[in-house]
C-alpha positions in Angstrom: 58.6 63.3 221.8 58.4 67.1 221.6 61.0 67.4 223.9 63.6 65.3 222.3 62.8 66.7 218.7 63.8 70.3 220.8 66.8 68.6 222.0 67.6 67.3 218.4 67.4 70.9 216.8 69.3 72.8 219.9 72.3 70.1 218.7 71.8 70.9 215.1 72.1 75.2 215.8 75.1 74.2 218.0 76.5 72.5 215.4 75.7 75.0 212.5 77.2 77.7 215.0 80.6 75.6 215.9 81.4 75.2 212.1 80.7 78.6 210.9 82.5 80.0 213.9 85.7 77.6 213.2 85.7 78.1 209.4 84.6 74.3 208.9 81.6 73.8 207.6 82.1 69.7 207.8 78.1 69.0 207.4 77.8 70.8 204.0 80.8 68.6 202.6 78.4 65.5 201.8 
């Protein structure tokens, strides 16, 4: 399960990354 939690995470940072690189931070609008 350790390995998809890692997986999970690795996702999240990409994520993170991709929207403060674009200028769109679309996960803190909630």
């Amino acid at each position: 399960m350790k390995f998809i939690a890692t997986i999970f995470l690795e996702g999240l940072n990409v994520k993170i990354l991709l929207s403060i690189f674009t200028g769109e931070p679309d996960m803190f609008e909630t």
